[in-house]
N, C-alpha and C positions, 0 to 999 in steps of 0.2 A: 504494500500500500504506500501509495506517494502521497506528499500532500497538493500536492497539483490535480489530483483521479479527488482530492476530499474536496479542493475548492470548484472544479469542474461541477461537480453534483451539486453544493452550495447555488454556484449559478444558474444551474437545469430547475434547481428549485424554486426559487426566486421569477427565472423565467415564464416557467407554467403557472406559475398562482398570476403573475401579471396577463398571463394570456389568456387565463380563466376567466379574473376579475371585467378582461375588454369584452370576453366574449357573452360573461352576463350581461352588459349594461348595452351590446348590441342587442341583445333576446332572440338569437337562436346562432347557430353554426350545422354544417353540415360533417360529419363522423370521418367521411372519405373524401371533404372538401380538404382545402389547402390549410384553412385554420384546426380541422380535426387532424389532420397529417401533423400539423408541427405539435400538438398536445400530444402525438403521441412517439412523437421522437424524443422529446423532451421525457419521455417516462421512463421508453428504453435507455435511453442515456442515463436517468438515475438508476433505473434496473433495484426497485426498491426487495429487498430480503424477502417479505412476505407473501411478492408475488411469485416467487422461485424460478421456473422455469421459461418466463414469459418471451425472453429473448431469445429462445431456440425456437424456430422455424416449425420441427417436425418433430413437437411436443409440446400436448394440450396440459398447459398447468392445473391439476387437478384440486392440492390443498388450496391454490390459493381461488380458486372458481367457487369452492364451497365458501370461504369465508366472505367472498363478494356476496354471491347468490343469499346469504345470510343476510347481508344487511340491505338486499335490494328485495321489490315487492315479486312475490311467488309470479310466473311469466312473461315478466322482462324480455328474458332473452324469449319471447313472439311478437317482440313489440319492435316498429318500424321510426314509431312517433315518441318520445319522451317527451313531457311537459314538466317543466321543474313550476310548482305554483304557490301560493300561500296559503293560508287556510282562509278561502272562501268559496265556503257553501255546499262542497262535494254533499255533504254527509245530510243535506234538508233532499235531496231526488234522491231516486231509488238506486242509488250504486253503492254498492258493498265494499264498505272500509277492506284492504289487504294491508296488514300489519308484518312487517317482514319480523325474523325472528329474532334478529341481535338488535334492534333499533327500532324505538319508540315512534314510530311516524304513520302516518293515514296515508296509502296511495290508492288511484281507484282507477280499474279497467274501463276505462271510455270503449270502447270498441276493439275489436279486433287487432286493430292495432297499434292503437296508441295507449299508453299508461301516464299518469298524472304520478307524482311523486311532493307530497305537501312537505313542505321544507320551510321550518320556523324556528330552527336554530342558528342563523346567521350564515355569516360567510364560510365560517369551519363547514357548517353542513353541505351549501354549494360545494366546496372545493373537494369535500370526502367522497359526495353522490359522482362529480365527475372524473375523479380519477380510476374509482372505481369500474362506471362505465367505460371510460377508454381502456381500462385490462381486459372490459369483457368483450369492447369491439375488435382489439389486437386477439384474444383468442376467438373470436370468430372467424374472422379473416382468414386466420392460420387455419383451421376448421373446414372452410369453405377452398380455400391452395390443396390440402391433402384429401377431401373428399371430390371434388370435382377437376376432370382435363380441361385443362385452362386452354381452349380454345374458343375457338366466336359459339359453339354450340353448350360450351361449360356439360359437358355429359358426366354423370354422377360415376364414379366408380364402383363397382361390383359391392366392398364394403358398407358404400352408402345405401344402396341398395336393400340391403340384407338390412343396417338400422330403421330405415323407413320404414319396411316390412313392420319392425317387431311395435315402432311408434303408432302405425295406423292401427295399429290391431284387430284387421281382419281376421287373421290366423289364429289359433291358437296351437302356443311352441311347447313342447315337450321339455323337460328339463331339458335333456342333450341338446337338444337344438336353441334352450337361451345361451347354453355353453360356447356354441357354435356362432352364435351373434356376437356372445363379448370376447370370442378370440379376435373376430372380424374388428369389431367395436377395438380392443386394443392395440389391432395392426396401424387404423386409422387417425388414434391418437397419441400413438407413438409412445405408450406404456406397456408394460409387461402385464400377461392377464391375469399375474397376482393386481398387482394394482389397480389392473382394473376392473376384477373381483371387488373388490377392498372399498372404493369409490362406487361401483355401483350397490354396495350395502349400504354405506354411508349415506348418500343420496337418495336411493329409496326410501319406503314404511310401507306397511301393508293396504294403503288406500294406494298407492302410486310406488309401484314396486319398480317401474323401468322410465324414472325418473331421469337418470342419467342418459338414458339412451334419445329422450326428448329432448334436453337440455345440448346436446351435442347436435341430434337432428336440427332443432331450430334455430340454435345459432347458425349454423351454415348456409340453413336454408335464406334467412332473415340476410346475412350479409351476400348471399348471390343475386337476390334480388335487385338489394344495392350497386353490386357490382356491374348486374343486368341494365340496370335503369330502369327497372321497370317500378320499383319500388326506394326507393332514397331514402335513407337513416336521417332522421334531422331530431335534433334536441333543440326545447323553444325553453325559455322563462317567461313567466306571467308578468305584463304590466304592475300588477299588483303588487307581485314578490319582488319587482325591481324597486318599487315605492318604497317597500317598507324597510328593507335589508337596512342595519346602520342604523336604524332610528328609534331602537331599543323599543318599538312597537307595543312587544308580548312583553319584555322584561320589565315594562312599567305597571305594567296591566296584573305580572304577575306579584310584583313588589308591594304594590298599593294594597292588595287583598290580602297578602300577610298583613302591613303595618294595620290593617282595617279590624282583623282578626286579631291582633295584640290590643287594642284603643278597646274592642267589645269585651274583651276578660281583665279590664285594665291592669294591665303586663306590660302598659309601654311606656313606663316610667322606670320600671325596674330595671336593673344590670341583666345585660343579653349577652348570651356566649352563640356565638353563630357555627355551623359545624354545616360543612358540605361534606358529606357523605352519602351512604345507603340506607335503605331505608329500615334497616335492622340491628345493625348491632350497638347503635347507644339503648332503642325500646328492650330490648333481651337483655343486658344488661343491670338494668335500671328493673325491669320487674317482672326478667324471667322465673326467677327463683319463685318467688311468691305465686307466679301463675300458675305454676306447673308444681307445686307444692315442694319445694324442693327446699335442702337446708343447704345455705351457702358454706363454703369448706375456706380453709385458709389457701388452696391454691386455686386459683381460679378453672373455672368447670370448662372446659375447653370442649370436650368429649360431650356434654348436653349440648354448647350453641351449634355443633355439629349437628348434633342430633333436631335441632329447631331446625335449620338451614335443610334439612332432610324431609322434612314429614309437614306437610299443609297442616293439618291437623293441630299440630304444638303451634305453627305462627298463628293458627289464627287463635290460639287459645290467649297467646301471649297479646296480641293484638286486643282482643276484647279486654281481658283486662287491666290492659294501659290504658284504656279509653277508660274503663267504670273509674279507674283512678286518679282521673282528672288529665291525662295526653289530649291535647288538641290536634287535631286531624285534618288538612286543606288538601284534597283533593283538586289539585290545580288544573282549573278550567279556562287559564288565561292563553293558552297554547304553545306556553312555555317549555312544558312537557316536565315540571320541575313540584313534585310533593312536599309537602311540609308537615313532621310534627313540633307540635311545640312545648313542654316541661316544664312545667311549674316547680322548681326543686323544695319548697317551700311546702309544698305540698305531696312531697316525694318520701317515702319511708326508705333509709337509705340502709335499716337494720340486716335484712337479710339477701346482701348485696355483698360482691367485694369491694364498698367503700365504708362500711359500718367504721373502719375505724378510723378516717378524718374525722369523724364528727363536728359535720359541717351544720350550720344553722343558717346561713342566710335568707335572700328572698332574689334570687338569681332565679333567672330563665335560661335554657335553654331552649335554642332554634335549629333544628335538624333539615338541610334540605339534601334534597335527591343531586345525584350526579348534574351537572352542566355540560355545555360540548366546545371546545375549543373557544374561539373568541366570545361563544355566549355566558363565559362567566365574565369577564368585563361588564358587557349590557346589563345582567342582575344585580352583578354585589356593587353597580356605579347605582344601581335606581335602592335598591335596598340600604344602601347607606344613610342615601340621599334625607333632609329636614321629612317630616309627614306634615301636612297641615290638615286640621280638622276643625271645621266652627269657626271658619277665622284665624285659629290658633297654630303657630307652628311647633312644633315636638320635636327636640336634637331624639336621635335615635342613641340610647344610652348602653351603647355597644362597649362590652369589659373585655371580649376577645373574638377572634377568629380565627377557626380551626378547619383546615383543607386536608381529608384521608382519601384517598384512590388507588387506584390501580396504573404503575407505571410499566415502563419497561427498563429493565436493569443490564447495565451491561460491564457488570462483576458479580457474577453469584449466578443464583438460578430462579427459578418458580418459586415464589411464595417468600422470597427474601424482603428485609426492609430499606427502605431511604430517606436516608433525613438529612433535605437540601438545607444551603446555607445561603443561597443563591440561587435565583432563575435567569438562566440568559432567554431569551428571545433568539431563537433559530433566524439567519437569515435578515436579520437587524443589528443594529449596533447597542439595541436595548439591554438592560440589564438588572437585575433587584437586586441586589444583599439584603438581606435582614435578618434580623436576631430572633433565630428558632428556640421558643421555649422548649421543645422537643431536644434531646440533645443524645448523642450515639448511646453513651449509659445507660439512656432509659430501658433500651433492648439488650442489654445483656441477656443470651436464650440459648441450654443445649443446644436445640434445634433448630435455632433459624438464625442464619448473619445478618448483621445489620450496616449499612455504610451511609457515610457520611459526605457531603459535599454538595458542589453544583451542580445543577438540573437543570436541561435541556428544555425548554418550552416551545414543541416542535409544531409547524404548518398541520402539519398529517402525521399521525403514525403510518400510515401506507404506501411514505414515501423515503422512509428512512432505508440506506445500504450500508453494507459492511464497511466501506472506505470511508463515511462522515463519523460516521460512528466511532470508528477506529482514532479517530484522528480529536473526536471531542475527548475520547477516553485514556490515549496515552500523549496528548500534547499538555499544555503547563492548563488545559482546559480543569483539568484531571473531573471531569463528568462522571457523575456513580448513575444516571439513567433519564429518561427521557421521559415525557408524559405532554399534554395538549392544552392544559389551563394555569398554571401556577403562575405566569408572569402576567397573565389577563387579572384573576385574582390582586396580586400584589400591586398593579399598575393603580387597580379602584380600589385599593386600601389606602395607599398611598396619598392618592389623589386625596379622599375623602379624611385624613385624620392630617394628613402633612398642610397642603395646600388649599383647600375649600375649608376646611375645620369644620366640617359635616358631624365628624365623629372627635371623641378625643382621641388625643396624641398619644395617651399613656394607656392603650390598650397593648394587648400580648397575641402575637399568634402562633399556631402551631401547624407546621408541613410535616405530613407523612405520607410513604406509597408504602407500599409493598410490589413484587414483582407478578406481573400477568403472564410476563414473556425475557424471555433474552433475545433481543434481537442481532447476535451476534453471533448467537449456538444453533446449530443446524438444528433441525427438530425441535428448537423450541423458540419459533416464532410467534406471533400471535393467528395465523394460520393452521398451528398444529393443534388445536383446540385451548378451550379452557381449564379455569384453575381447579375448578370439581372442590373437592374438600379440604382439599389443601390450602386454600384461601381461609378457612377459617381462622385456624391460628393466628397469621399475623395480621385478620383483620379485626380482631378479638385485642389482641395486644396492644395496639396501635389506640381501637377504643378505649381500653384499660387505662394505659398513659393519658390519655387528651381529657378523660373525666377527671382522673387524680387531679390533675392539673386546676382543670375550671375550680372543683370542689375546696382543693387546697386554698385555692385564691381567696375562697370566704371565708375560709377558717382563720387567713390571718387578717382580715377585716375587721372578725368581730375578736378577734386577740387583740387587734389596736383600738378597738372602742372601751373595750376594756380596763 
């Protein structure tokens, strides 16, 4: 690895988000036009890790097809027409929300074929929807070169043939003969027919068991038509979604109906500890034990929050009675796509907890919200900072901390490790945060699990990072422990809001933590190769463990100095 192959990719990056950004505020491009040609040169040129094999010719990237197809809506690859739009109105006519399966968003089949893709997480969201689609036009393409002779007639090959068969399904195939299709099937995608054994389990279920074999028919099909002219790939954005991008729309809409929901329990005088996480493990914490009758032990029960994360049944048991015990609940309908509980601690029994023994008394809140996506935590925590005024009246938001846990990617350790930044750079900027992590490597000392310390990457896209920037943030004077999508958006509206607006006070405390989803540096453990399953719970248990001690401690020596 040179650092000229790290600054090259640097620039391919930089490039395609500028070419992205022209090509939203144009409102459409064409896939196989001149502006879809260079977004997709500029991809191959990063040659991002997770999409693996994209840049071979005469090999259909399988892991990383799943992880796209995952966050894009169920058939996509039948669709001619994409519409990127905002949310207005799909869901008042009769068309059927398609919820993809990694990613929170409403898309809906207009016709045959065209698909709509509601996109109301800003510009990270555009820029993740299109990168992804150009992986899946560059594997189409490739798809449509090895199943058809590329001649003025494009005649299918024998292979193709034999898929179409098994996709129309006139016939019915006898086991040996679906054998006989995905020998064929992995002649023509240039994997071996373990793999593509392997992929076609993966991709199927028992409603749609040759899932994969569509999924390959119709991309080819879809881009020879394009190739034909008889049909042309074009992607449009909405007037609408072009209006609103930037202008913190939803994150106003979504901010205002928390501070609305603090002012009705009046909680909005009192000390707030702000926590962007998930939506489970401060509530399991806080009042698994009691829900589920359980006696708290001096080590923390690792093996129950497991057991919750496991079985519907325990959340929702935990779930109801956090609610009978005073949790406040915002089901956010502002199209933020961003949950809210909210914790009355005042009203928290902290006895049969692992935090009985601060013996904390104040009248602190806690505010829990769901994951954010790339630059949409800017737009939230800048409006949720932000004065409330109610009656005439304005309200400082009487914020004591804030606490950011997620999921990053690590590039020393492995799955399930921890990081606790000192610092966010801004990928691709000359941006930069420092600040003082109440969090500190000590807090993790763990048989089990490493913990490292340092600066953190705040990168455009996870699915655009490769082994040469990587390599070069991790062994230059960068010395980067891992990468993640929000923490300098976060620190930019902290900043902003307690440094320079005086929104909030100055003398609050935050805390950075990740833990690892992926190493994007280790073959097979991309964020491609699936996910964390139950190995995630420990260090996202721990991480909660630390960040409550912390808030709780804060009160305890409050009321020692009123004392």
């Amino acid at each position: 690895m040179t650092n000229s192959r790290a600054r090259e990719t640097t620039e391919a990056i930089e490039r395609l988000y500028i070419s992205m950004r022209h090509l939203f505020y144009r409102g459409f491009f064409k896939p196989a036009g001149v502006s879809g040609e260079s977004i997709r040169s500029l991809l191959k040129t990063i040659n991002p890790e997770i999409y693996g094999t994209m840049s071979v010719p005469s090999k259909v990237e399988l892991d990383g097809l799943m992880y796209v197809l995952d966050r894009l809506p169920e058939g996509i690859e039948e669709c001619a027409f994409i519409h990127l739009t905002s949310d207005e109105g799909f869901d008042k006519g009769s068309f059927e929300p398609i919820v993809p399966k990694k990613r929170r968003r409403n898309c809906y089949r207009i016709d045959e074929h065209q698909m709509n893709i509601e996109v109301l997480l800003g510009r990270s969201e555009i820029y993740d929807i299109l990168t992804h689609l150009t992986f899946l036009f560059i594997e189409a393409d490739k798809i449509r070169n090895l199943a058809f002779i590329q001649d003025e007639n494009w005649k299918p090959t024998r292979a193709f043939k034999i898929i179409e068969e098994v996709v129309k399904g006139e016939k019915k195939f006898s086991r040996r003969e679906k054998e006989v299709a995905l020998i064929h099937l992995s002649s023509l995608i240039g994997r071996t027919f373990d793999e593509t054994l392997t992929a076609y389990n993966t991709f199927g279920d028992d409603s749609n068991p040759d899932r994969l074999f569509k999924i390959i028919y119709n991309l080819g099909k879809v881009s020879l038509e394009d190739a034909k002219q008889t049909r042309e790939r074009e992607i449009h954005f909405s007037s609408i979604l072009k209006e609103r991008v930037g202008h913190h729309y939803f994150g106003e809409k979504w901010a205002n109906k928390v501070k609305e929901v603090l002012f009705e329990n009046n909680l909005h005088m009192r000390p707030l500890h702000i926590i962007s996480a998930n939506m489970h493990s401060v509530k399991n914490m806080l009042y698994g034990n009691d829900a589920l009758k359980k006696k708290d032990t001096k080590e923390v029960d690792y093996k129950l929050y497991g057991e919750i994360s496991d079985k519907k049944e325990l959340r929702d048991k935990v779930s109801k009675y956090a609610l009978e015990e005073g949790m406040i609940y915002i089901n956010d309908k502002s199209g933020s796509n961003i949950d809210v509980q909210i914790i009355d601690l005042s009203k928290t029994n902290l006895k049969n907890t692992p935090f009985n023994d601060i013996k904390f008394g104040g009248d602190d809140v806690i505010m829990v919200f769901d994951y954010a996506f790339g630059e949409q935590a800017y737009e939230v925590m800048d409006e949720l900072l932000r004065p409330y005024e109610h009656k005439g009246e304005v309200y400082m938001m009487k914020v004591k901390s804030v606490s950011i846990m997620g999921k990053a990617g690590i590039l020393e350790g492995g799955k399930g490790d921890i990081m606790i930044p000192t610092s966010h750079i801004f990928e691709g900027t000359a941006d930069n945060y420092p600040f003082e992590n109440t969090l500190k490597l000590a807090d993790f000392h763990d048989d089990e699990l490493k913990a490292f310390e340092g600066p953190m990457i705040t990168v455009l896209g996870t699915s655009l990072q490769n082994r040469d920037i990587l390599s070069y943030f991790m062994n230059t004077s960068w010395k980067a422990i891992g990468l993640e999508m929000e923490g300098a958006h976060y620190q930019k509206a902290i900043q902003v809001a307690s440094k320079i607006r005086h929104h909030i006070s100055p003398d609050l405390f935050v805390m950075y933590a990740y833990y690892a989803s992926d190493n994007p540096l280790e073959t097979g453990s991309t964020l491609s190769s699936g996910g964390l399953g139950l190995t995630g719970v420990k260090p996202t248990y721990l991480i909660t463990l630390r960040i409550l001690e912390k808030i709780l401690q804060s009160g305890k020596k409050e009321i020692s100095a009123k004392k």
